[in-house]
C-alpha positions as CSV (number, residue, x, y, z in Angstrom):
1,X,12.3,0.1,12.3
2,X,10.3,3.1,13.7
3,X,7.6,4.9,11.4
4,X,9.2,7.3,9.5
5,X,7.9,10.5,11.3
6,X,7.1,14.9,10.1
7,X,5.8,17.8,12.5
8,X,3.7,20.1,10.8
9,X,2.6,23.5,12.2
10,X,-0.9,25.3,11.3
11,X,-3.4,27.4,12.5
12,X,-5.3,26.7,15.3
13,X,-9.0,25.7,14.9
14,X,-11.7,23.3,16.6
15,X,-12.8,20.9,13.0
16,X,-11.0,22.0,10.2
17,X,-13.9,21.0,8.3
18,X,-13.8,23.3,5.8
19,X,-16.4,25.6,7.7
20,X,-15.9,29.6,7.6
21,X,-17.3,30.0,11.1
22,X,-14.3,27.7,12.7
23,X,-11.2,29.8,10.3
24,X,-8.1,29.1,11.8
25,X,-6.1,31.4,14.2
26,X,-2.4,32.1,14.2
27,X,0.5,34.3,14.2
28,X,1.2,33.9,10.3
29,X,1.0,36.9,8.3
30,X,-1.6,35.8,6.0
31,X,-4.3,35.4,8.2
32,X,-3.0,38.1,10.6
33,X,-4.1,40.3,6.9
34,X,-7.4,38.7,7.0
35,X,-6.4,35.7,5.0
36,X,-7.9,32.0,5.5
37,X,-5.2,29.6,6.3
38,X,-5.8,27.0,3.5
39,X,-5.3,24.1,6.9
40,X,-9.1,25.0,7.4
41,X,-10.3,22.0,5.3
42,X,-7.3,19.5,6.2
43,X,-10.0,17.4,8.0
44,X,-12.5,17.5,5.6
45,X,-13.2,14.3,4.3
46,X,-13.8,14.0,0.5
47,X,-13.5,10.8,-1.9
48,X,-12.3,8.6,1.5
49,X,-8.6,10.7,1.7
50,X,-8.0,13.8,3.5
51,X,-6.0,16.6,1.5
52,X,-3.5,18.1,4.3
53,X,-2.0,21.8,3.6
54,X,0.9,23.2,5.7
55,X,2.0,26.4,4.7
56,X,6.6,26.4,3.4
57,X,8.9,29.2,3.2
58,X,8.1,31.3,0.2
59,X,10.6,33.1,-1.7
60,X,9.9,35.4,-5.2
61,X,6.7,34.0,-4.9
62,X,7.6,31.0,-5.4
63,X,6.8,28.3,-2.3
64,X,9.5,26.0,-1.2
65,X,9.1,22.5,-1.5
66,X,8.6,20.0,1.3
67,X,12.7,18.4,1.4
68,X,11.1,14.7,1.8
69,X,14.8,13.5,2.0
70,X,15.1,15.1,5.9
71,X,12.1,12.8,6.3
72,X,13.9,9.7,4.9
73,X,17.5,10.4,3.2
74,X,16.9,7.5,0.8
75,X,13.9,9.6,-1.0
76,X,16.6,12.7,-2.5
77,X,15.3,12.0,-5.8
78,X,11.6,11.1,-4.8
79,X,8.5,13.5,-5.7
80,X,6.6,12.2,-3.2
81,X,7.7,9.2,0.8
82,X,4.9,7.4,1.5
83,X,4.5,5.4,5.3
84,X,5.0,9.1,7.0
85,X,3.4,9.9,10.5
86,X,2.4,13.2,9.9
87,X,1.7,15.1,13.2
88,X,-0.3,17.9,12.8
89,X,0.4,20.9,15.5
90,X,-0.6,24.6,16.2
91,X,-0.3,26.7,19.1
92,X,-3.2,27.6,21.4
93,X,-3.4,31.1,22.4
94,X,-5.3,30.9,25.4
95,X,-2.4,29.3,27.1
96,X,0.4,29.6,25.3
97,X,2.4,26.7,23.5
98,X,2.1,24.9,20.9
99,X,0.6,21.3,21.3
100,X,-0.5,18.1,18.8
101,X,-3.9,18.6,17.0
102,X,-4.1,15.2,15.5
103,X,-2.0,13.2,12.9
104,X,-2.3,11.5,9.7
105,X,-0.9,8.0,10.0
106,X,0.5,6.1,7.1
107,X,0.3,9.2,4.9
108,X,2.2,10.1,1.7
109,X,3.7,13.7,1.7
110,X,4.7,15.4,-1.4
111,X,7.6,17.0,-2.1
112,X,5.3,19.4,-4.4
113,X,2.1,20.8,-3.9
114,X,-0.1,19.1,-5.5
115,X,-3.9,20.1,-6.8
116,X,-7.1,18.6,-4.9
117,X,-10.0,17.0,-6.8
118,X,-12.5,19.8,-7.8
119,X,-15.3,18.0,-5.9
120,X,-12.9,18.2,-2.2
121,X,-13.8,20.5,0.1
122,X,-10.4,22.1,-0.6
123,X,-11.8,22.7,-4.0
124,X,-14.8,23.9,-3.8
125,X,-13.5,26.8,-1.5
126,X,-10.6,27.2,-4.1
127,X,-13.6,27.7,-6.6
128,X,-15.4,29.9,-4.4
129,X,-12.7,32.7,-4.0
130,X,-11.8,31.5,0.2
131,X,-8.8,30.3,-0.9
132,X,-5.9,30.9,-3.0
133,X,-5.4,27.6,-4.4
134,X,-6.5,24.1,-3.8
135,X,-2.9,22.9,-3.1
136,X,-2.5,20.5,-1.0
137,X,1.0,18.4,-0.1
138,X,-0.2,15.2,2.8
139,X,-2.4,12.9,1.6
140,X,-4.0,10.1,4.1
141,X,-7.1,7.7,3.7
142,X,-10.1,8.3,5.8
143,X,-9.4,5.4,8.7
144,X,-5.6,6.6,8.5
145,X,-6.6,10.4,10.8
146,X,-7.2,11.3,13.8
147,X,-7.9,14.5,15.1
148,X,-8.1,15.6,18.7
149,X,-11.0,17.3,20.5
150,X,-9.9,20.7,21.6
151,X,-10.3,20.0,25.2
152,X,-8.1,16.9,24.6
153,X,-5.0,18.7,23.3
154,X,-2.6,18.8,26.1
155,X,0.2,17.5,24.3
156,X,2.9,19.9,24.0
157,X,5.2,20.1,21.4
158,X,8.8,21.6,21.8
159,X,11.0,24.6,19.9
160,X,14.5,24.5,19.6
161,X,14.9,28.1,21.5
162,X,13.4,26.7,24.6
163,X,14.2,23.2,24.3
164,X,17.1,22.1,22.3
165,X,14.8,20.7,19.9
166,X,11.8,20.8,18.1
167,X,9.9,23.8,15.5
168,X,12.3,26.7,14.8
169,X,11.3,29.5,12.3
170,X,10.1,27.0,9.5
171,X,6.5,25.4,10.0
172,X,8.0,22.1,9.1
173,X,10.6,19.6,12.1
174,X,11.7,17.1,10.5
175,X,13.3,15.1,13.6
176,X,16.0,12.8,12.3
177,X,18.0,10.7,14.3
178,X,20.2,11.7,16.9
179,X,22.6,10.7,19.5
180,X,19.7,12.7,21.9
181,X,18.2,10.8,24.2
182,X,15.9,13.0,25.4
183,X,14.2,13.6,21.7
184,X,13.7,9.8,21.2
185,X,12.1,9.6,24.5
186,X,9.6,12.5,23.7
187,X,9.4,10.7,20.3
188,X,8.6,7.4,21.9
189,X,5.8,8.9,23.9
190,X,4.2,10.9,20.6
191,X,3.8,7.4,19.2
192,X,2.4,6.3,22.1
193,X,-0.3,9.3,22.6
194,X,-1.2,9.0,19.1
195,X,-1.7,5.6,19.2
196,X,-3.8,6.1,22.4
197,X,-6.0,8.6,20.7
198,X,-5.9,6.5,17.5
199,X,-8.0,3.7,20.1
200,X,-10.1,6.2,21.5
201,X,-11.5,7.5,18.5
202,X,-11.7,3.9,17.0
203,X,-14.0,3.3,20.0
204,X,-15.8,6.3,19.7
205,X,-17.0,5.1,16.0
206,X,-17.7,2.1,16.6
207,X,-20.1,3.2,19.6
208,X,-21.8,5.7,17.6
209,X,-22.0,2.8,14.9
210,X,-23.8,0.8,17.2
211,X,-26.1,3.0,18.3
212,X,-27.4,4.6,14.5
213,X,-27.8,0.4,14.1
214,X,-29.7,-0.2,17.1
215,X,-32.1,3.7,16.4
216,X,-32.9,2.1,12.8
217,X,-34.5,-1.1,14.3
218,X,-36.6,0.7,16.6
């Protein structure tokens, strides 16, 4: 059985560490006004987990819920599907498209938002006025994410207007099986870039690892 899988569409930035100087950029509304898209701190490690934030559909200011069953129709009564590959997209401006940021792998998304710890990084910019709330709705432990270097992201992710499938108006696709062969293909070979990037960055830590051990000795 394949890994239950969610796109999610944010802002585009280089760290999303939570740092003012790296906000993210976008077409949304809110940040269009000014605002700072509350993805800024969704790689921003605190307490070993990473507190994702994807902006829903809002209606009399109310935010819409995350519908966890499109992700898996056995969780309609759920609060909250763990096991989730969460890919994590935005769309680059300099040249044009959309394309895969990173991913959270083995994360549990919430059907509701859900408050951040105080001490997060998501918090403390809550309690420093930068953002609106500390809401976040994807939760994933620290060895679970991955994100891409901004001169790594060539991945491109489709729309249904251009392609047939993939984001429409929502910032959510929740790609559930089809007959189309074409979609499982280009699912098959998400999976497989992840996984490739997942390696490289596995690498990359355990080389820097190695050398902060070997500067200590000397």
């Amino acid at each position: 059985m394949k890994q239950r899988i969610l796109f999610c569409n944010i802002g585009w930035a280089n760290s999303y560490h939570g740092e003012m100087d790296d906000k993210p950029t976008g077409d949304a509304k809110y940040i269009k006004e000014g605002g700072v898209g509350h993805e800024i701190a969704n790689f921003a490690l605190s307490n070993g987990f990473y507190y994702g934030f994807v902006e829903t559909k809002s209606a009399n200011g109310k935010a819409w819920t995350i519908r966890i069953e499109n992700i898996d129709s056995s969780a309609a009564k759920a609060e909250k599907i763990d096991n989730v590959l969460v890919i994590w997209c935005a769309t680059d401006k300099k040249r044009g498209g959309k394309y895969i940021i990173g991913c959270y792998n083995n994360a549990t998304v919430y059907r509701n938002r859900q408050p951040a710890p105080s001490d997060s990084k998501r918090g403390e910019l809550y309690e420093k006025g930068i953002l609106e709330t500390a809401d976040y709705m994807i939760l994933c432990r620290e060895n679970d994410a991955v994100l891409i270097e901004s001169e790594r992201r060539f991945f491109r992710v489709p729309t249904a207007r251009t392609d047939g499938y993939g984001f429409g108006q929502s910032n959510l696709w929740y790609p559930t099986k089809s007959n189309n062969k074409e979609l499982e293909e280009y699912l098959d070979s998400v999976r497989q870039y992840i996984n490739s990037e997942s390696s490289r960055a596995t690498r990359m830590t355990e080389a820097m690892e190695f050398l902060l051990a070997n500067s200590t000795k000397q």
